[in-house]
C-alpha positions as CSV (number, residue, x, y, z in Angstrom):
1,X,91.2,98.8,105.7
2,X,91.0,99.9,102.3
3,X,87.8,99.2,99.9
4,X,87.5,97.0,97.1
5,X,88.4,99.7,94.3
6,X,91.8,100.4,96.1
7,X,92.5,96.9,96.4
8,X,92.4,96.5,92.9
9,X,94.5,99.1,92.4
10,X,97.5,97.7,95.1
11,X,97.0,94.8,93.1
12,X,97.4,96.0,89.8
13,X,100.7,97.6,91.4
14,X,102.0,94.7,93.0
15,X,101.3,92.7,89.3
16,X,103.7,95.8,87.4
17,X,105.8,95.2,90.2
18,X,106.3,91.3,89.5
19,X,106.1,91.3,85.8
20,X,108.6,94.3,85.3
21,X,111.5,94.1,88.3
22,X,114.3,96.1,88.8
23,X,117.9,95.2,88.1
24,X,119.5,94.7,91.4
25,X,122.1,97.8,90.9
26,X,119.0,99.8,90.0
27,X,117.4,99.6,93.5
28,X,118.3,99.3,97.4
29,X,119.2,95.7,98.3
30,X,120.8,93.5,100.2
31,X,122.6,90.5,99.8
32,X,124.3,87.8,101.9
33,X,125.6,84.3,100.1
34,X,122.7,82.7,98.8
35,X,120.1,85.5,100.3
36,X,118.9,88.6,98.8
37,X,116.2,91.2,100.3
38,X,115.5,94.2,97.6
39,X,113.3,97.3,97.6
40,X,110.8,95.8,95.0
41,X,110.2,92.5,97.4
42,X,109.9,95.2,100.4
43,X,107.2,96.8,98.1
44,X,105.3,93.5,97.2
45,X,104.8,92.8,101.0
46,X,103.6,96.4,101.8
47,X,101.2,96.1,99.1
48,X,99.6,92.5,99.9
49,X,99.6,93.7,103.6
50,X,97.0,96.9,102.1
51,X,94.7,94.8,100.2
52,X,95.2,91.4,102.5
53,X,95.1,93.4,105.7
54,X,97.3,92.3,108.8
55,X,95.0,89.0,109.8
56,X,95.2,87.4,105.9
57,X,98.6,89.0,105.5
58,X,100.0,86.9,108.8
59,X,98.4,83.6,107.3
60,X,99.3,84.2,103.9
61,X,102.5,81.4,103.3
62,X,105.7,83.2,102.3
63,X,107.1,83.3,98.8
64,X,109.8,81.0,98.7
65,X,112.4,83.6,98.1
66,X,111.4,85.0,102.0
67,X,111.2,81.2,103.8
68,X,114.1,80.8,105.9
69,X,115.7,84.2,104.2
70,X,117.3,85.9,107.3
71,X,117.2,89.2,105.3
72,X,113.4,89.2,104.9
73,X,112.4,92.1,108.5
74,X,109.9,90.2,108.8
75,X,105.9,90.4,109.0
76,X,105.9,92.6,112.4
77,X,108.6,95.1,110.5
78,X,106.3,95.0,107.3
79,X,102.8,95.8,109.2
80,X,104.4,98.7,111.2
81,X,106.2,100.4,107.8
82,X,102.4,99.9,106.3
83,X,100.9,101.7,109.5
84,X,103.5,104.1,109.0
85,X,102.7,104.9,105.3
86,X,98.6,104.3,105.9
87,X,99.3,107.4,108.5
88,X,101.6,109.3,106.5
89,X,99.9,109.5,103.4
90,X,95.9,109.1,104.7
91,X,94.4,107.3,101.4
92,X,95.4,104.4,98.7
93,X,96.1,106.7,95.9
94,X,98.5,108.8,97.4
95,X,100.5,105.7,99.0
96,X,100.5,103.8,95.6
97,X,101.6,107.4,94.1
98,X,104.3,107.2,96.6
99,X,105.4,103.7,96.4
100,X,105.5,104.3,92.3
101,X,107.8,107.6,93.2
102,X,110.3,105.1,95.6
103,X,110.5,102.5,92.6
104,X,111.0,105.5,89.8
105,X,113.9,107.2,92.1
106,X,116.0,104.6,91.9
107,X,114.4,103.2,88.4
């Protein structure tokens, strides 16, 4: 799907993404008792789905904050946003550009 260059780069992303998370209030989320589902863990899925690709991405084992969440869409919901943005925005620059503008909106 995408080269090795641009998988670096979604990587890179999804690593600032981890090391420097958003305050709950600061971003979209939802949360029911004990489960949460945020923007940021929405973006850290897209992103391993671009430089994983759907076959790794389906075998990859969930984060334990997604097993058993019933917030978490789901892989299926995941792939088809991707496909959406891989359409919408044609290369890996201008999606990472994009995903950096949803986390800075709300930032």
């Amino acid at each position: 799907m995408f080269n090795a260059e641009e998988c670096l780069n979604f990587r890179k992303l999804c690593q600032e993404i981890i090391f420097s998370p958003r305050m709950m209030e600061r971003q979209e989320h939802k949360r029911e008792g004990k489960y949460l589902w945020c923007e940021d863990w929405e973006i850290i899925e897209l992103i391993k789905y671009f430089f994983n690709g759907k076959d790794t991405y389906n075998l990859d084992p969930l984060p334990n904050r997604l097993k058993n969440n019933p917030l978490f869409p789901g892989r299926e919901t995941i792939i088809a946003k991707g496909d959406e943005m891989i359409k919408a925005f044609g290369t890996a620059d201008k999606i990472i550009d994009q995903l950096r503008r949803r986390r800075n909106a709300t930032a």
